[in-house]
RODO-2510 file (C-alpha; in nm, 4 decimals, decimal comma):
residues 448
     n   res          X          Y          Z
     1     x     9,0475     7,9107    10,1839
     2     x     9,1175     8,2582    10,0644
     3     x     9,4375     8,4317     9,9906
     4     x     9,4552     8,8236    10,0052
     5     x     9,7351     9,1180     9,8878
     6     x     9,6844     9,4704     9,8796
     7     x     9,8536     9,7229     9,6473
     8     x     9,7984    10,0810     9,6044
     9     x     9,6739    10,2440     9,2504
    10     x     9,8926    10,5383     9,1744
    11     x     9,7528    10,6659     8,8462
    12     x     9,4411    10,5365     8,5914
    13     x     9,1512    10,5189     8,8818
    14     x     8,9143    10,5074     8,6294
    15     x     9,0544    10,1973     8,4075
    16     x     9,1271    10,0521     8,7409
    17     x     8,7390    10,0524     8,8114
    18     x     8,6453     9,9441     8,4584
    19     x     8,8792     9,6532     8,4762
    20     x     8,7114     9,4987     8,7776
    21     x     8,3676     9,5810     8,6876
    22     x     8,4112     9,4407     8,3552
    23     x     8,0700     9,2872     8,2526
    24     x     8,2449     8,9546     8,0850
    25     x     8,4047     8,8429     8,4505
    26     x     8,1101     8,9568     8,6801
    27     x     7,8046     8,7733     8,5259
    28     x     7,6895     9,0815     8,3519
    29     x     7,6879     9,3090     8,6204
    30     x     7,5131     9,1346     8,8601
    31     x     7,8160     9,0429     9,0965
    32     x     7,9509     9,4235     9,1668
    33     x     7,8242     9,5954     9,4693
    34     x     7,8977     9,9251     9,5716
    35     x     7,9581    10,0275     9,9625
    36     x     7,8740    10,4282    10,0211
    37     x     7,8852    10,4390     9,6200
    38     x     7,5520    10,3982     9,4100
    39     x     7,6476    10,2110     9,0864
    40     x     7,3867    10,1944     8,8060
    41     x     7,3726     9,8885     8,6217
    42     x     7,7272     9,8265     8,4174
    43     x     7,7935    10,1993     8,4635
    44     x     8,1501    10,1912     8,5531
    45     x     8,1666    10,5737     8,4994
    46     x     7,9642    10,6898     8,7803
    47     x     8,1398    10,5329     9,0687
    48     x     8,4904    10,6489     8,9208
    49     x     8,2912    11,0188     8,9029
    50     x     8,2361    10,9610     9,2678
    51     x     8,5368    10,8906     9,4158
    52     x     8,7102    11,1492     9,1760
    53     x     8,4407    11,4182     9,2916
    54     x     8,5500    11,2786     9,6705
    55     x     8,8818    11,3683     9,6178
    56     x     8,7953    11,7460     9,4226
    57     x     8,6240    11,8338     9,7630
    58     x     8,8416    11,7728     9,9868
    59     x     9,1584    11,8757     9,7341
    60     x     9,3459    11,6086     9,7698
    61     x     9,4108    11,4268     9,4178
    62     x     9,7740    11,3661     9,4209
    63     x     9,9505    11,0825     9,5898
    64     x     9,7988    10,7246     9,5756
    65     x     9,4672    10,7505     9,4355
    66     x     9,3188    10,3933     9,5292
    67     x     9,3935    10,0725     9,7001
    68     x     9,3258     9,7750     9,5099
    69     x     9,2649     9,4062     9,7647
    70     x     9,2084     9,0783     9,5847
    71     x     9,0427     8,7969     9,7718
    72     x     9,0632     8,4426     9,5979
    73     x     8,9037     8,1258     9,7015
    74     x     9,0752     7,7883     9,6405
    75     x     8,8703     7,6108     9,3366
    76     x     8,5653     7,4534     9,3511
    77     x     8,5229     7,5400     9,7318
    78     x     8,3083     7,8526     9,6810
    79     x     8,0130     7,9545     9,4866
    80     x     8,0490     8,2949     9,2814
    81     x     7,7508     8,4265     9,5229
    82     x     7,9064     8,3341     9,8309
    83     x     8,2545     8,4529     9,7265
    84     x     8,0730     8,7895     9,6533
    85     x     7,8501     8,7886     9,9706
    86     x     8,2045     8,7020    10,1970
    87     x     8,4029     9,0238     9,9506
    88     x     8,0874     9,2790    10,0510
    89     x     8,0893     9,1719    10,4457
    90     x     8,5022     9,2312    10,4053
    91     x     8,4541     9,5594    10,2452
    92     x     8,2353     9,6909    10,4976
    93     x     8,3657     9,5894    10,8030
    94     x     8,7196     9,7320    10,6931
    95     x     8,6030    10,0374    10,5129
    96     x     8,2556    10,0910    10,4940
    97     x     8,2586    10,3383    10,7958
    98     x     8,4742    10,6505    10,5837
    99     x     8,5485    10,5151    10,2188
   100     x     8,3998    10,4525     9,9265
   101     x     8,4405    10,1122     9,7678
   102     x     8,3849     9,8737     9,4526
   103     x     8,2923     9,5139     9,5282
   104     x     8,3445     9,2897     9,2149
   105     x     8,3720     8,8786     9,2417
   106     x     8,5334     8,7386     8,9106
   107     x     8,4491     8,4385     8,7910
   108     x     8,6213     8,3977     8,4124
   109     x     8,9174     8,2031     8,6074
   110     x     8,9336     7,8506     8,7942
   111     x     8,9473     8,0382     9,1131
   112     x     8,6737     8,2628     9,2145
   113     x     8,8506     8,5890     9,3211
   114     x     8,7157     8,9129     9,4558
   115     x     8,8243     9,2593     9,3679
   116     x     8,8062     9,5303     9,6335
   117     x     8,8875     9,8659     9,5354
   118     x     8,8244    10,1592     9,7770
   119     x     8,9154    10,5601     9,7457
   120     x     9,2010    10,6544     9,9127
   121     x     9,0120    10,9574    10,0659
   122     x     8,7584    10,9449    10,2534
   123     x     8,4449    11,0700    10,2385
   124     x     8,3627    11,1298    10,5551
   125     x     8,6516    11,4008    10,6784
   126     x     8,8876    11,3678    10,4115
   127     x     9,1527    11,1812    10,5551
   128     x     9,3855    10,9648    10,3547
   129     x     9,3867    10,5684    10,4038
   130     x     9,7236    10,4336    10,5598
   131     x     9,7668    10,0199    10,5966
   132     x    10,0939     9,9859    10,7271
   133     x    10,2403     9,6446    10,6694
   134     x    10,1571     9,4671    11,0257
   135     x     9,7590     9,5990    11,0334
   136     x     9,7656     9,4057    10,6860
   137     x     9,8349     9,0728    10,8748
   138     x     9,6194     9,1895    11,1890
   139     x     9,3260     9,2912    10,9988
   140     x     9,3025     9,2194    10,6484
   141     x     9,4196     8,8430    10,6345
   142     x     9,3098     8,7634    10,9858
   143     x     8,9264     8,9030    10,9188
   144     x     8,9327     8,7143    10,5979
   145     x     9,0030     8,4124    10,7595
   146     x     8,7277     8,4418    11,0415
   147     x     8,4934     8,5258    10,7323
   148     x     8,5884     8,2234    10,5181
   149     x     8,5767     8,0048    10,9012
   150     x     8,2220     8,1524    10,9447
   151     x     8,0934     8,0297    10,5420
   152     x     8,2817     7,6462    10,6156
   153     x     8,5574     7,7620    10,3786
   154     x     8,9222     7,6290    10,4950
   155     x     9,1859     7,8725    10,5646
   156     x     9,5374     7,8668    10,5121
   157     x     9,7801     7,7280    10,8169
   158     x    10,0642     7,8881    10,7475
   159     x    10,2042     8,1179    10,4919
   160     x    10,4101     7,9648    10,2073
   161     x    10,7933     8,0810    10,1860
   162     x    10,8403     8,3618     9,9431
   163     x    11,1262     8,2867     9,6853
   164     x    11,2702     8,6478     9,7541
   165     x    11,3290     8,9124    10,0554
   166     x    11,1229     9,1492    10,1292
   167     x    11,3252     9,5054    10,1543
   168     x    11,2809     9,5022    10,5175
   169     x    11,4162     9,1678    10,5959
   170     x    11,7023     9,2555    10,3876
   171     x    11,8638     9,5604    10,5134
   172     x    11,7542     9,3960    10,8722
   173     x    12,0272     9,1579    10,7963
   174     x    12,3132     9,1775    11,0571
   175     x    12,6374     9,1970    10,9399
   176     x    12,5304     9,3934    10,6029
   177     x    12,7572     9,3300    10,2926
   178     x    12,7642     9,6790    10,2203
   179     x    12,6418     9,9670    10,3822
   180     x    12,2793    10,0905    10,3287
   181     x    12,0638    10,3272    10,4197
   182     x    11,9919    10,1880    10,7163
   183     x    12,2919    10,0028    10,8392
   184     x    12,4342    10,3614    10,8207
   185     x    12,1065    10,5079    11,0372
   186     x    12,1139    10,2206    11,2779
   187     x    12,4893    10,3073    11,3747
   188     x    12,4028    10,6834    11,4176
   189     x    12,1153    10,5790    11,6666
   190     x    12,3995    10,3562    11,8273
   191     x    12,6142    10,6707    11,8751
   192     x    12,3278    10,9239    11,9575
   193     x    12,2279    10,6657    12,2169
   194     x    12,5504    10,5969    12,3975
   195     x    12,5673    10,9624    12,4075
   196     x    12,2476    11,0841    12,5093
   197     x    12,0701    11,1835    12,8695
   198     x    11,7306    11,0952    12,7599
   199     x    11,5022    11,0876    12,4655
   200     x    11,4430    11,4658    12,3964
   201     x    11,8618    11,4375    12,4354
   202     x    11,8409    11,1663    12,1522
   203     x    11,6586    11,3587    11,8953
   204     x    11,9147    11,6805    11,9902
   205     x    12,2341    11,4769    11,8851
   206     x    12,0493    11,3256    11,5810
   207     x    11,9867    11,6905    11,4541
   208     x    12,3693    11,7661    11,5181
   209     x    12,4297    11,4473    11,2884
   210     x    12,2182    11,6029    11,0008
   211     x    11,9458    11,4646    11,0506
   212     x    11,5944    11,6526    11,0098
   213     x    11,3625    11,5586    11,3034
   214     x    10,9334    11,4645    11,2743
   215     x    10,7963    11,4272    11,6018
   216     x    10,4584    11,6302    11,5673
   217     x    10,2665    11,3817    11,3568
   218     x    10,1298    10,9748    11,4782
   219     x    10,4443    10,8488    11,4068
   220     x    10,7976    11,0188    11,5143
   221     x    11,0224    10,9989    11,1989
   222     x    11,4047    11,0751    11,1138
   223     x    11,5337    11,2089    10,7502
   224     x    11,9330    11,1522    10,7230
   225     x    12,0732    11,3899    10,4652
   226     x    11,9471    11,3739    10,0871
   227     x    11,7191    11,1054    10,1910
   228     x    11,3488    11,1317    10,2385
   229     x    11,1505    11,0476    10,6334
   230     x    11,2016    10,7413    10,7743
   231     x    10,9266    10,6168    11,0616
   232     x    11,0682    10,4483    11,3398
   233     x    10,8559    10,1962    11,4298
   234     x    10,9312    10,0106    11,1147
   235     x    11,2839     9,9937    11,2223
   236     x    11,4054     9,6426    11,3039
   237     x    11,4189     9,5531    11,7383
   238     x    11,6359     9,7762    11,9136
   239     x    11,5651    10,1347    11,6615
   240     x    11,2024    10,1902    11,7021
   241     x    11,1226    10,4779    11,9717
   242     x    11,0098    10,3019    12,2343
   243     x    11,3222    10,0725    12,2287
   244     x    11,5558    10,3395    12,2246
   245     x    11,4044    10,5282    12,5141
   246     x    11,4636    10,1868    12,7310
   247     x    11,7956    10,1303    12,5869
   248     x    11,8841    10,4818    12,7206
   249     x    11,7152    10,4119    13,0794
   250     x    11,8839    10,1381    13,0802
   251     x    12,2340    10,2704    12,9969
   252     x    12,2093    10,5780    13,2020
   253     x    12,0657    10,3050    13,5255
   254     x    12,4653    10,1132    13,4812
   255     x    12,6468    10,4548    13,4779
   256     x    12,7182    10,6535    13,7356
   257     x    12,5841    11,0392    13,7039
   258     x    12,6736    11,2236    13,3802
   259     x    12,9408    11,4848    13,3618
   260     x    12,9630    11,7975    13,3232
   261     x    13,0671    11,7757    12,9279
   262     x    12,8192    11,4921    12,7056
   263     x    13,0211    11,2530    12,5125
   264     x    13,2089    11,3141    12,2059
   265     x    12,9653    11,1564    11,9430
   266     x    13,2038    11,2018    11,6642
   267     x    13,5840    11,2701    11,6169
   268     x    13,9045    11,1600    11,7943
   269     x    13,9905    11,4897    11,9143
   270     x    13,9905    11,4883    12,3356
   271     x    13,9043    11,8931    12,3651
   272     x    13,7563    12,2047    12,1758
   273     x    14,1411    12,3278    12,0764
   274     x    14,2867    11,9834    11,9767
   275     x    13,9100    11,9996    11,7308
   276     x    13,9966    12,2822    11,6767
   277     x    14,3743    12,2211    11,5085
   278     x    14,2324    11,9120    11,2970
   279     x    13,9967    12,1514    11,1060
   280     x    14,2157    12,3984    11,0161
   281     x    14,4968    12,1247    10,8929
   282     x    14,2027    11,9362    10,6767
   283     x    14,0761    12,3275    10,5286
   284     x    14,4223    12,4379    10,5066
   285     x    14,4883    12,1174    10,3028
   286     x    14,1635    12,2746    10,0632
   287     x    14,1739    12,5835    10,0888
   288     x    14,4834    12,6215    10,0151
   289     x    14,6285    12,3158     9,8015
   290     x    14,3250    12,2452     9,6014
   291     x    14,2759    12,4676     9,2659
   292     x    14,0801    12,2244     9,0785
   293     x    14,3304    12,1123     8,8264
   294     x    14,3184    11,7603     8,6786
   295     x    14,1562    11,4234     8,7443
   296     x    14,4366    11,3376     8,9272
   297     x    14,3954    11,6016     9,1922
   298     x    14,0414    11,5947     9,2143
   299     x    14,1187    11,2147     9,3217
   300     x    14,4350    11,2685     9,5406
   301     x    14,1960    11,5313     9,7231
   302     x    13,8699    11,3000     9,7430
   303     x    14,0976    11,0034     9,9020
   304     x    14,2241    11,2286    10,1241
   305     x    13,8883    11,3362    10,2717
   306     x    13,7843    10,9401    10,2619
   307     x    14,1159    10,8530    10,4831
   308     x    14,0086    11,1724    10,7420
   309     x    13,6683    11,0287    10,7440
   310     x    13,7815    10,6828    10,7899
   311     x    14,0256    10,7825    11,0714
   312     x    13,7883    11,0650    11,2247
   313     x    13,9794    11,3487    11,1710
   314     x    13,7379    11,5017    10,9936
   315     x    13,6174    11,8253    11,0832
   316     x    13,2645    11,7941    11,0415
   317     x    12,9665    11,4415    11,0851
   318     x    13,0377    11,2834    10,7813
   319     x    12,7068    11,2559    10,5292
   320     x    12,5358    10,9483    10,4436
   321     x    12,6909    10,9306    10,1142
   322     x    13,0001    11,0218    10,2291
   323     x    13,0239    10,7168    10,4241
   324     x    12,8679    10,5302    10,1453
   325     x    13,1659    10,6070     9,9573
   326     x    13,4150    10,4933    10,2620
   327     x    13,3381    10,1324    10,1594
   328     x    13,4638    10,1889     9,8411
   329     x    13,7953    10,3740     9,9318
   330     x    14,0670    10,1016     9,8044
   331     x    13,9184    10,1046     9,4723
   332     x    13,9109    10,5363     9,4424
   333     x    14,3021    10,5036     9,5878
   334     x    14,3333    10,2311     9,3082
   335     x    14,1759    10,4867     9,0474
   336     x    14,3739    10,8031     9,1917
   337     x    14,7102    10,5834     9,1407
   338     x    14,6521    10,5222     8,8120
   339     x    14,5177    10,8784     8,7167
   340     x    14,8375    11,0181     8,8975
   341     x    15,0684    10,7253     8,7588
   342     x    15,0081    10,8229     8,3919
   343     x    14,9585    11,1756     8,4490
   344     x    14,5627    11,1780     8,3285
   345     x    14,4339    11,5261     8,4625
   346     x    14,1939    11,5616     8,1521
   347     x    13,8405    11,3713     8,0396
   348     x    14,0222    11,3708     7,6643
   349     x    14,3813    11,2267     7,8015
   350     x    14,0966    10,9673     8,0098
   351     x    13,9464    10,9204     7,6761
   352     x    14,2428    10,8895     7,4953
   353     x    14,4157    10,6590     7,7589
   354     x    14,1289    10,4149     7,7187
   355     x    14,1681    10,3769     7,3733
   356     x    14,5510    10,2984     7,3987
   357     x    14,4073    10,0582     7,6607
   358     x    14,1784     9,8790     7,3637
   359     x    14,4436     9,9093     7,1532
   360     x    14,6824     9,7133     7,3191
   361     x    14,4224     9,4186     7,4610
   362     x    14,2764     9,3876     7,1134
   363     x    14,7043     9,3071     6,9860
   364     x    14,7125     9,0639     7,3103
   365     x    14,3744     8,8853     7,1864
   366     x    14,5241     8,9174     6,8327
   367     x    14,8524     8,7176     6,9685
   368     x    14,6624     8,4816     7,1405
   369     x    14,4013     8,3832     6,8726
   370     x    14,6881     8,3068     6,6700
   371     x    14,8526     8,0578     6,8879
   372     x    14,5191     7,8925     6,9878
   373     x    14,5401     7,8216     6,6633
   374     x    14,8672     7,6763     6,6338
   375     x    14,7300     7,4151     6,8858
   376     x    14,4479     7,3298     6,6690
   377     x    14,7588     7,1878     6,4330
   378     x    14,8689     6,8998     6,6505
   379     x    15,2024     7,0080     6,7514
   380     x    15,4230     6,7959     6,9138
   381     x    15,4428     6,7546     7,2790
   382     x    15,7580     6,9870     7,3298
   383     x    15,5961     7,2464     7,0798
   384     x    15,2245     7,2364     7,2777
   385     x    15,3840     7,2887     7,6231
   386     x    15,5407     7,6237     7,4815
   387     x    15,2478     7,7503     7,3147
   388     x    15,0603     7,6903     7,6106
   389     x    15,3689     7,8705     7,7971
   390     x    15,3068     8,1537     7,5767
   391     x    14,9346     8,1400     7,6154
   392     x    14,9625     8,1904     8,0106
   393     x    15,2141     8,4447     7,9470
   394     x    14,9280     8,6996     7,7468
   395     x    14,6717     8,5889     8,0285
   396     x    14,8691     8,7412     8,2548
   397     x    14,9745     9,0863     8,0923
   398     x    14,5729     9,1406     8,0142
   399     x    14,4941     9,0777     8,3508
   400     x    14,6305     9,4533     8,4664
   401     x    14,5290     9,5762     8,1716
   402     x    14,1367     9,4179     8,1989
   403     x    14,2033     9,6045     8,5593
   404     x    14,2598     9,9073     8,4275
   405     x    13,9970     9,9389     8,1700
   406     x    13,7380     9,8650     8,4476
   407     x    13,8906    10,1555     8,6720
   408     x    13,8931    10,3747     8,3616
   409     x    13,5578    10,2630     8,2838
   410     x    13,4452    10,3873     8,6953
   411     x    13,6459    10,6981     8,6322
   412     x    13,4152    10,7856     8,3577
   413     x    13,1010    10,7818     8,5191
   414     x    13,1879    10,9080     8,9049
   415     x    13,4029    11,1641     8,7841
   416     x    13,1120    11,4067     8,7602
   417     x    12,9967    11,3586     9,1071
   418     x    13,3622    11,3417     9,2621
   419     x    13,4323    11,6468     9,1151
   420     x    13,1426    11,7836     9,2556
   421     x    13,2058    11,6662     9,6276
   422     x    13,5783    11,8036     9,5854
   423     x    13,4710    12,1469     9,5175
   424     x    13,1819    12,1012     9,7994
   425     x    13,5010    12,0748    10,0254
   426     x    13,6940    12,3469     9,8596
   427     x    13,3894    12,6555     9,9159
   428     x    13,3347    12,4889    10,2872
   429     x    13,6937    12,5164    10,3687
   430     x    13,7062    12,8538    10,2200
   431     x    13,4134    12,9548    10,4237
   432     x    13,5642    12,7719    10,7357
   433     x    13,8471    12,9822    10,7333
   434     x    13,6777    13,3225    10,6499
   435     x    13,5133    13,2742    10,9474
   436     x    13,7813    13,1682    11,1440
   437     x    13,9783    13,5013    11,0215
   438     x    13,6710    13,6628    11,1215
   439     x    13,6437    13,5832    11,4281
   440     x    14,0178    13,6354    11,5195
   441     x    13,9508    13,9816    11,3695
   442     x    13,6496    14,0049    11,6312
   443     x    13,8555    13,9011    11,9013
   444     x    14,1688    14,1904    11,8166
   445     x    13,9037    14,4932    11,7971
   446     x    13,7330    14,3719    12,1393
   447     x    14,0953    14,3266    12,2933
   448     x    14,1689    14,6869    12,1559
***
């Protein structure tokens, strides 16, 4: 029985090779092999010279540098020259065609376990080793097993539960607590689908979202605003390419023919001049109203875009972060109340607030200590049930005030970026409406 994993090395190649060919685990030396490397004995210098040289010729040293597979046999099952016979015939069959790899079986430990490290570039033309998740399972473990079948070694049934989720099977969850990355991206697709004639269609209404399309390389790819490429094939069923070019051939097969004018994909305006009215009452509202004075604006003005977002009123696709923050909208109205409610338009009056805040929770504590210790007295029955009266009383005034302090507290480390997103909205309304002016002053001189 053998048990594999994979990993990639992203800095120290060298100590990476010196570790597994460490003379003290491998029998002196004698259990490393080298496939398209030549490695002198307990030289673990020249094969790290190698790959490094590999990677100098073909200018590609950034990035993951190695890949580092371990191999181990279930105790007492396996001989340390078998173990390293079944790690070489692993090695070469999976890489020895274009990389260069280090074969090393350790034996210092119960188990027997090989280490197989190979150069991410290869040799051969250069090209950079990718092992997405599923070849891992449809050629790594599976070709270990038929090795360990062939040498009468047992191999393992089934897979044993892992205590946590993997990333994938989390945000694959259906309904999401939150939203994510790709909750968010999966109900784009929804809308680009329901709205689109065909694939090439698709990709067009993506790029209208915000999105920055990939579809020159293996493996068509989608990058939602601030965030890096995503591939879709390792999107759950339903969001990988090929699923969303039947899901459209399927849709468009139940409709009748398409009109003239697509779908609206976003907003709950019906025509071009009802859009057209909603934009210039959401920039008139910043253009003209906002002049970046005080917390309390700043917040009155971010809830305000929220609630447009929210009801789809606003005038542009919302971002991914921008809908990120939607989920959060009751507590920033909660915040904005209180900024407003105690006229805070300052970080010092925020500072200053919060320590009035302390102030008066540390005399509430103070009270209460005092008659917690009254009880400690044995008081009669009468004189408990009013302390305890009294008690619940404080409990309940520091419950707002506990409130507070943690909305004070989220004040002081989001108003930076709030701020920031307000006057975002303030220079695009301002250049909404220069425009707009612009163009109405386009229009009079061609009328003229």
């Amino acid at each position: 029985m053998a048990q594999t994993k994979i990993w990639p090395v992203k800095s120290h190649l060298p100590r990476a090779i010196r570790y597994i060919m460490n003379p003290a685990k491998t029998q002196e030396g004698k259990l490393v092999t080298g496939v398209n490397l030549f490695i002198p004995p307990n030289d673990w210098q020249t094969p790290a010279n190698q790959m490094i040289s590999t990677k100098l010729r073909f200018g590609k040293q950034g990035g993951r540098l190695a890949y580092h597979l371990e191999q181990s046999f279930k105790p007492g099952e396996v001989t340390p020259e078998v173990a390293h016979q079944i790690g070489v015939e692993l090695a070469k069959e999976l890489f020895g065609e274009k990389y260069e790899v280090v074969v090393a079986t350790h034996v210092d430990r119960e188990h027997i376990h090989n280490h197989i490290l190979l150069n991410s570039v290869s040799f051969v033309d250069g090209s950079k080793f990718h092992q997405p998740n599923a070849m891992y399972y449809d050629r790594i473990r599976k070709l270990s097993d038929q090795l360990c079948a062939r040498y009468g070694l047992s191999i393992i049934k089934e897979a044993k539960p892992h205590k946590h989720e993997s990333y994938p099977a989390q945000h694959h969850k259906k309904p999401q607590p939150s939203p994510t990355v790709h909750s968010i991206m999966y109900q784009d697709i929804d809308r680009a689908i329901d709205a689109a004639a065909g694939l090439n269609d698709f990709y067009r209404i993506l790029t209208q979202m915000g999105y920055r399309i990939k579809r020159d390389g293996k493996y068509p790819a989608i990058s939602p605003e601030g965030h890096g490429f995503f591939r879709l094939y390792k999107f759950k069923d339903g969001y990988t390419e090929e699923d969303i070019r039947k899901r459209i051939a399927g849709k468009n097969q139940d409709r009748r023919p398409r009109q003239q004018n697509p779908r609206q994909v976003y907003g709950v305006w019906k025509n071009q001049e009802e859009h057209r009215a909603y934009q210039k009452r959401y920039t008139g509202y910043y253009a003209r109203r906002y002049d970046r004075r005080g917390l309390n604006a700043t917040y009155l003005h971010y809830r305000y875009m929220l609630v447009s977002i929210r009801r789809q009123t606003y005038p542009r696709y919302p971002s991914m972060e921008q809908r990120k923050a939607l989920a959060k909208l009751e507590k920033y109205s909660q915040e904005a109340r209180l900024l407003v409610r105690n006229k805070i338009q300052t970080g010092k009056e925020l500072s200053a607030y919060q320590v009035s805040l302390g102030e008066r929770i540390h005399e509430l504590h103070k009270e209460r200590w005092y008659l917690k210790r009254d009880l400690q007295k044995n008081p009669t029955w009468e004189e408990r049930q009013v302390i305890e009266q009294k008690i619940s009383g404080i409990n309940q005034r520091l419950k707002p005030l506990y409130r507070e302090r943690s909305l004070c507290k989220d004040i002081e480390e989001r108003c930076g970026s709030i701020t920031a997103a307000v006057n975002r909205e303030k220079e695009s309304a301002m250049g909404d409406m220069a425009r707009e002016r612009g163009d109405e002053l386009w229009t009079t001189q061609q009328r003229q």
